[in-house]
C-alpha positions in Angstrom: 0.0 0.0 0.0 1.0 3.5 -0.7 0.1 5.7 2.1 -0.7 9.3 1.1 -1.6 12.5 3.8 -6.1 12.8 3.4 -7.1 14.8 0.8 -8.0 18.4 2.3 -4.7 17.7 4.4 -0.8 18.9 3.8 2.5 18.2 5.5 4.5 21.7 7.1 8.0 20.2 5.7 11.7 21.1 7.4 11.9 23.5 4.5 8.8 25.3 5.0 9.3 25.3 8.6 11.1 29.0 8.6 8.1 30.8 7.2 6.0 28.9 9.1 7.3 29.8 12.1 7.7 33.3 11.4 4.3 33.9 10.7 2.8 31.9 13.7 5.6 33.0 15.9 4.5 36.8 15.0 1.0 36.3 15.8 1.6 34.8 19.3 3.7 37.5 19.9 1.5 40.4 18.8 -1.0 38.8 20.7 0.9 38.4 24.0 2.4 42.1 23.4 -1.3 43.1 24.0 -2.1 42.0 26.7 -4.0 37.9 25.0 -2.8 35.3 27.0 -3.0 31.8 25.3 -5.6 29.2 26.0 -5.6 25.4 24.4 -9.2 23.8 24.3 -9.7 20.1 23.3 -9.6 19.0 19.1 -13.1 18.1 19.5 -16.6 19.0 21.6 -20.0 18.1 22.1 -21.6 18.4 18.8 -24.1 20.6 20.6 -21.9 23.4 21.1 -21.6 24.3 17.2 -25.1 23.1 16.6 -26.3 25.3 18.9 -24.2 28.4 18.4 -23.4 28.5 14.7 -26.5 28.5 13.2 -28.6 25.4 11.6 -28.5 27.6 8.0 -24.7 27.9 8.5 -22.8 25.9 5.9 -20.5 24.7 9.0 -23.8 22.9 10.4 -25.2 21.9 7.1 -22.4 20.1 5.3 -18.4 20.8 7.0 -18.6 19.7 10.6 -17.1 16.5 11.0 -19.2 14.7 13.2 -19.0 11.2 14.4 -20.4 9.3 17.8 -17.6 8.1 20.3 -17.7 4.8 21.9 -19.8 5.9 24.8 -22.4 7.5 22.4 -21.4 10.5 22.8 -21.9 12.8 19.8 -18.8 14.5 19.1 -17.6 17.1 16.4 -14.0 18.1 15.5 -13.8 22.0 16.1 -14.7 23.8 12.8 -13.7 27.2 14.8 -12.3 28.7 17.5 -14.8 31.0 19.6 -17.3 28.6 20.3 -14.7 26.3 22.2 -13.0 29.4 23.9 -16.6 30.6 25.2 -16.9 27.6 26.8 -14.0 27.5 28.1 -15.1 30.8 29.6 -17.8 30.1 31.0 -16.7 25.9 32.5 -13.7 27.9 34.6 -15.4 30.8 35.9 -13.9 33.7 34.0 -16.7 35.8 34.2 -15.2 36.2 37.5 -12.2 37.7 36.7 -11.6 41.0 35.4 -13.1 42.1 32.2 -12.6 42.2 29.3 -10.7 38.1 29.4 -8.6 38.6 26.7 -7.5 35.2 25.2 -5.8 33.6 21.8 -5.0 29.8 20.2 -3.3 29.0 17.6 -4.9 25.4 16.4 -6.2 23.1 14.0 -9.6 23.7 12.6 -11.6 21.2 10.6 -14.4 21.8 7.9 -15.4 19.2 5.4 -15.1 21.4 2.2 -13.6 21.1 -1.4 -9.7 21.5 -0.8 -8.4 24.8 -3.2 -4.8 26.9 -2.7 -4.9 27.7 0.8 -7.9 26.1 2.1 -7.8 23.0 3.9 -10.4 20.3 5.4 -7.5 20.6 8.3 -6.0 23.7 8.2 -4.2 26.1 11.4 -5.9 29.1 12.3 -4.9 31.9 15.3 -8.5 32.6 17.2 -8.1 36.1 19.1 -10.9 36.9 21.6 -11.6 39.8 23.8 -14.8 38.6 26.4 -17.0 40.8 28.4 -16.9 44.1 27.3 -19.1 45.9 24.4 -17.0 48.9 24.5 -16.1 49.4 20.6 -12.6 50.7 21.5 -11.9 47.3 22.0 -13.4 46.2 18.4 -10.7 48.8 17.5 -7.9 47.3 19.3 -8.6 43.6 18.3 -8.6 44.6 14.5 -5.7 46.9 14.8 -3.6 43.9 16.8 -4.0 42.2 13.4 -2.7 45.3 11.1 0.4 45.6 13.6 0.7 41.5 12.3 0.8 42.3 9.2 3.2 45.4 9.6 5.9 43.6 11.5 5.6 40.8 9.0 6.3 43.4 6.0 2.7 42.5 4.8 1.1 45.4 2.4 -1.4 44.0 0.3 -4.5 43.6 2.1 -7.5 45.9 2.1 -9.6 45.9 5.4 -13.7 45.8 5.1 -15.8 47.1 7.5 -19.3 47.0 8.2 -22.3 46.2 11.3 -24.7 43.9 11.0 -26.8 45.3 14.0 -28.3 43.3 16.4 -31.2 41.5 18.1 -33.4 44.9 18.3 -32.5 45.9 14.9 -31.9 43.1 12.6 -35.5 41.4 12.7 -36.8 44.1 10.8 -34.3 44.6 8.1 -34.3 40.9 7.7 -38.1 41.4 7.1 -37.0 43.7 4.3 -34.7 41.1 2.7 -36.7 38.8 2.3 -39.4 40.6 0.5 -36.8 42.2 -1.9 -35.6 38.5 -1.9 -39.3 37.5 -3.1 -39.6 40.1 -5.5 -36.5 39.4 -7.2 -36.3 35.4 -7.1 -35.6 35.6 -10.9 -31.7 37.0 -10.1 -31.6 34.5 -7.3 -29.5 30.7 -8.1 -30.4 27.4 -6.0 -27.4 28.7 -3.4 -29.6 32.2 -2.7 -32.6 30.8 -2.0 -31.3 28.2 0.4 -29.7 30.6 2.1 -32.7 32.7 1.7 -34.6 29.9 3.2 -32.7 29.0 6.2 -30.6 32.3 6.9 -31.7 35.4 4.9 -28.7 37.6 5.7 -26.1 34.9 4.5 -27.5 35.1 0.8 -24.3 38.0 0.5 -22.3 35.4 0.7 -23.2 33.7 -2.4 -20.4 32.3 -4.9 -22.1 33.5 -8.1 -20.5 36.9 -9.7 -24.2 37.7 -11.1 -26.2 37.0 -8.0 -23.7 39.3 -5.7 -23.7 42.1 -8.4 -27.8 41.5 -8.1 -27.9 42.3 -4.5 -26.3 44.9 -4.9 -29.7 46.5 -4.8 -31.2 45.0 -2.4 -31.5 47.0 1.2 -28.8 47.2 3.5 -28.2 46.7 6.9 -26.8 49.6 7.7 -29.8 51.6 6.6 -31.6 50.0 9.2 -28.9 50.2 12.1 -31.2 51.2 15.5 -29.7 54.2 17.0 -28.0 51.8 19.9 -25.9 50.1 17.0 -25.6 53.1 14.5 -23.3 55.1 17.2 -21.2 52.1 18.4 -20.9 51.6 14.7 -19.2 55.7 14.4 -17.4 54.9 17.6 -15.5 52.0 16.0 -14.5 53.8 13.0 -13.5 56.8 15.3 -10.6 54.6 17.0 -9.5 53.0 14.0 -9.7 56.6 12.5 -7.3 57.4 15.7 -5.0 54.4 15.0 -4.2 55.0 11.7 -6.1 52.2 10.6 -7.4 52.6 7.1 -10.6 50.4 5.6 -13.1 50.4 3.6 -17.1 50.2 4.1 -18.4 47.3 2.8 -22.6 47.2 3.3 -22.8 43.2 2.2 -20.1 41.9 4.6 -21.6 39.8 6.8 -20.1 36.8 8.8 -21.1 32.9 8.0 -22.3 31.7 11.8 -25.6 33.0 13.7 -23.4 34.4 16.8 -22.1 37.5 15.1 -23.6 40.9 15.8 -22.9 44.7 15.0 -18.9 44.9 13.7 -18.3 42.6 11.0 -14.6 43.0 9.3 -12.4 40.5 7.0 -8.8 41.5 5.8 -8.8 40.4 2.3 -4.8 39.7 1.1 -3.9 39.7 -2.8 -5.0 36.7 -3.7 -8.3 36.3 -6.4 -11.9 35.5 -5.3 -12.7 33.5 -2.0 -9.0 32.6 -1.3 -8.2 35.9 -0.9 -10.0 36.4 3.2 -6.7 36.0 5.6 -8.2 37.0 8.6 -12.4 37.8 9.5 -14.3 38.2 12.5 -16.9 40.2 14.8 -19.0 40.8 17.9 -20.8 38.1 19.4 -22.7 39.5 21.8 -25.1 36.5 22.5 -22.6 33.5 22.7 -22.0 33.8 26.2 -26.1 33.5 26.6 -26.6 30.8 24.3 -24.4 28.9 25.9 -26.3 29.1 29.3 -24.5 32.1 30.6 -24.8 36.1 31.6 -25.9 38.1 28.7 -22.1 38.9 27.8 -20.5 40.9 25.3 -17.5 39.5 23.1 -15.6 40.2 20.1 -12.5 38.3 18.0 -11.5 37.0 14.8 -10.1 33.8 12.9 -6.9 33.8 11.2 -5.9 31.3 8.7 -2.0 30.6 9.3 -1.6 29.0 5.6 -3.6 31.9 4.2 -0.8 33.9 5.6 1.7 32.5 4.7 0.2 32.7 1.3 0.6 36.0 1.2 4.2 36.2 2.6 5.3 34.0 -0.3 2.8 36.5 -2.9 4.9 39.4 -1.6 8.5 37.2 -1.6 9.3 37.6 2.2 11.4 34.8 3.3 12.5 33.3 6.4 16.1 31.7 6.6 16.6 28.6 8.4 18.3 28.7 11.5 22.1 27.7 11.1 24.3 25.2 13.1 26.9 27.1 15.5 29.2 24.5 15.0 29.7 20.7 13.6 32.0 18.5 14.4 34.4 16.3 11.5 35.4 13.6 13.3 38.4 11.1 11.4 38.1 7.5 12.0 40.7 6.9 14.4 39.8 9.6 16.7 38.1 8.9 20.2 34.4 9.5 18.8 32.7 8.7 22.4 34.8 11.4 23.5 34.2 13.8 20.9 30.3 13.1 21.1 30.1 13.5 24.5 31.0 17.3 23.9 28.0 18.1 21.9 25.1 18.0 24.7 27.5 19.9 27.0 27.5 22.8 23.9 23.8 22.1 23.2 22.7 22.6 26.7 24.3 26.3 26.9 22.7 26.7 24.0 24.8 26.3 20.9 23.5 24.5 18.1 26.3 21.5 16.8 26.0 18.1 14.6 27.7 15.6 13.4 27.6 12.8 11.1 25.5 9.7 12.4 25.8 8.1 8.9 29.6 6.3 8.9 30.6 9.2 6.2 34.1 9.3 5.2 36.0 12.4 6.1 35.3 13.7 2.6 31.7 12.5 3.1 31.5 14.5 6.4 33.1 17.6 4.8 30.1 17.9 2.2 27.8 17.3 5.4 29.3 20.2 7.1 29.0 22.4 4.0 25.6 21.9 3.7 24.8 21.9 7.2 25.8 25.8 6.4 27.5 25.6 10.1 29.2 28.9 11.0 32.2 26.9 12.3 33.5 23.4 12.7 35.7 21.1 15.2 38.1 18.4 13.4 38.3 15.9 15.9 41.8 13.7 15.6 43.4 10.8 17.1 45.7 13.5 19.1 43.2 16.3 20.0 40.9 18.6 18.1 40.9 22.0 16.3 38.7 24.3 17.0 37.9 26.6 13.4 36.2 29.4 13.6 36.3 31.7 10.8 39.9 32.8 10.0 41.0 31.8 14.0 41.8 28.4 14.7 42.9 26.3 18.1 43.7 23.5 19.0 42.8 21.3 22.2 42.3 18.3 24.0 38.9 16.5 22.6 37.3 16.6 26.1 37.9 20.2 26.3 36.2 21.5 23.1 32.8 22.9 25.0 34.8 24.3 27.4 37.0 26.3 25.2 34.0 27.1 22.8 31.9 28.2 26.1 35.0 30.0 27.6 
């Protein structure tokens, strides 16, 4: 048998390792440097939690959960996102208790039964960044701006951020009313996707793959024409922060997010690529999660953002990452006292100098190309009568069992 990694799945190989870790490494630390503290919840929940929370119209409930019943049948679901499982985790330990806003981040594996395409995975990494009990919309300000100060120290430039409100409990009943009779009236410029949606969760027909249907709605009525007066000024209030931060973006009156728990901000950070690849980072206000979950009426807001879809658009804008280089490797002959010589290394390594050698039975020659392409910065030739320490143009030699010491000196 040929064993192959599922389809929707991918390997992070040693060579794609550098990017990788620059980009994950930079979002960790953005997110500490602001004050997020990192939380890990389990790979999979009670199916119940998503069920309940995202939305029975949601495309996450109606075809990408992965779902499946345990041996104690219990019905289980791999995490399709990150909030849900964070909220609960909120609520199970008592954080309500602690000072608000509880600011928290992951960095995990998401799963979502969908057609695999550039960037998009059935597994795939995403950073969750959530800021819980507060509805204050300088906060909506700082979460979105903690993601352009990602992409700034990153070197990141193409990406356009769209901004909009989708209202909430007070106000969106009645503009959904609207929809749907525009909806009605216009089923001819509708496709079978639109009037599911329509069907089971009005407001989600913007999201809509077709080029002909989205350019059709773009007369249909908008939420923000029918914004309360509650929403409408935390709505101004957002966009005076991110006016105050420097934060540029760009109304857009169809955004709107794919799962039931979003209310009033809406955002998504769209990167260079074309079409539906192109979203590296969206997200909202949840103001009713907490309550839907069984607890205190609580405010929240946060984002998703894809790790691969990152790095995607490191490699569109040609930032690298280099590998991190060996400090020293060690070219043993073979009549010296290797034990000796090998016994050196974990002294070096635990100081914190990186060193190899050659585990293969390479000839000296052999061991010289090894060292070459290890790209080491400089090298010990270990010999029957001592060894020689080489660095750069300086060399010096020593007894073998004395090679971390000097190096360490």
């Amino acid at each position: 048998m040929k064993f192959q990694a599922p389809r929707g799945t991918h390997d992070v190989l040693p060579s794609e390792q550098p990017l990788w870790q620059l980009a994950t490494g930079t979002l960790a630390e953005v997110a500490e440097t602001y004050g997020y503290a990192r939380i890990v919840t389990p790979v999979f929940e009670d199916a119940e939690l998503f069920l309940r929370t995202s939305g029975q119209g949601s495309d996450v409930v109606q075809k990408e959960m992965y779902v499946f019943e345990d041996q104690g049948e219990r019905l289980l679901a791999l995490r399709p996102e990150g909030t849900a499982p964070i909220c609960r985790a909120y609520l199970e330990h008592g954080m309500q208790r602690d000072p608000q806003p509880v600011k928290l981040y992951t960095q995990a594996t998401m799963y979502r039964y969908a057609t695999p395409q550039k960037g998009r995975y059935r597994e795939h990494w995403q950073q969750s960044v959530e800021a819980i009990g507060s509805d204050d919309p300088a906060i909506d300000a700082e979460v979105i701006q903690l993601y352009v100060e990602v992409l700034r120290r990153l070197g990141v430039t193409q990406w356009e951020l769209q901004l909009n409100s989708i209202g909430d409990a007070n106000c969106r009943p009645a503009y959904v009313e609207k929809l749907v009779e525009w909806l009605a009236a216009n089923d001819s410029v509708l496709d079978d996707e639109a009037r599911q949606k329509r069907a089971t969760s009005p407001l989600r027909v913007f999201d809509v793959k077709s080029p002909s249907v989205r350019a059709a709605l773009a007369d249909a009525p908008k939420i923000g024409e029918s914004l309360c007066d509650a929403c409408r000024e935390h709505f101004a209030e957002v966009r005076r922060y991110l006016d105050a931060l420097d934060v540029p973006y760009t109304l857009e009156p169809t955004l709107v997010r794919g799962l039931d728990y979003y209310t009033r901000t809406t955002f998504e950070f769209v990167g260079p690529e074309e079409g539906a690849q192109s979203t590296i980072c969206a997200g909202g206000r949840y103001d009713g999660l907490i309550e839907e979950l069984g607890g205190p009426p609580t405010p929240g807001i946060g984002f998703g953002a894809g790790v691969e879809r990152l790095v995607q658009a490191l490699e569109h804008e040609g930032i690298t990452a280099e590998p991190r280089e060996l400090d020293l490797f060690f070219l043993i002959e073979p009549d010296a006292d290797r034990a000796t010589a090998l016994a050196e290394l974990p002294k070096l390594r635990a100081a914190g100098v990186s060193c190899d050698a050659d585990y293969a039975g390479r000839s000296l020659k052999g061991q010289r190309t090894q060292l070459a392409r290890s790209g080491a910065r400089a090298f010990v030739h270990v010999r029957a009568d001592g060894a020689t320490i080489k660095r750069g143009d300086v060399e010096q030699d020593v007894p073998v069992d004395k090679v971390a010491a000097t190096v360490l000196r």
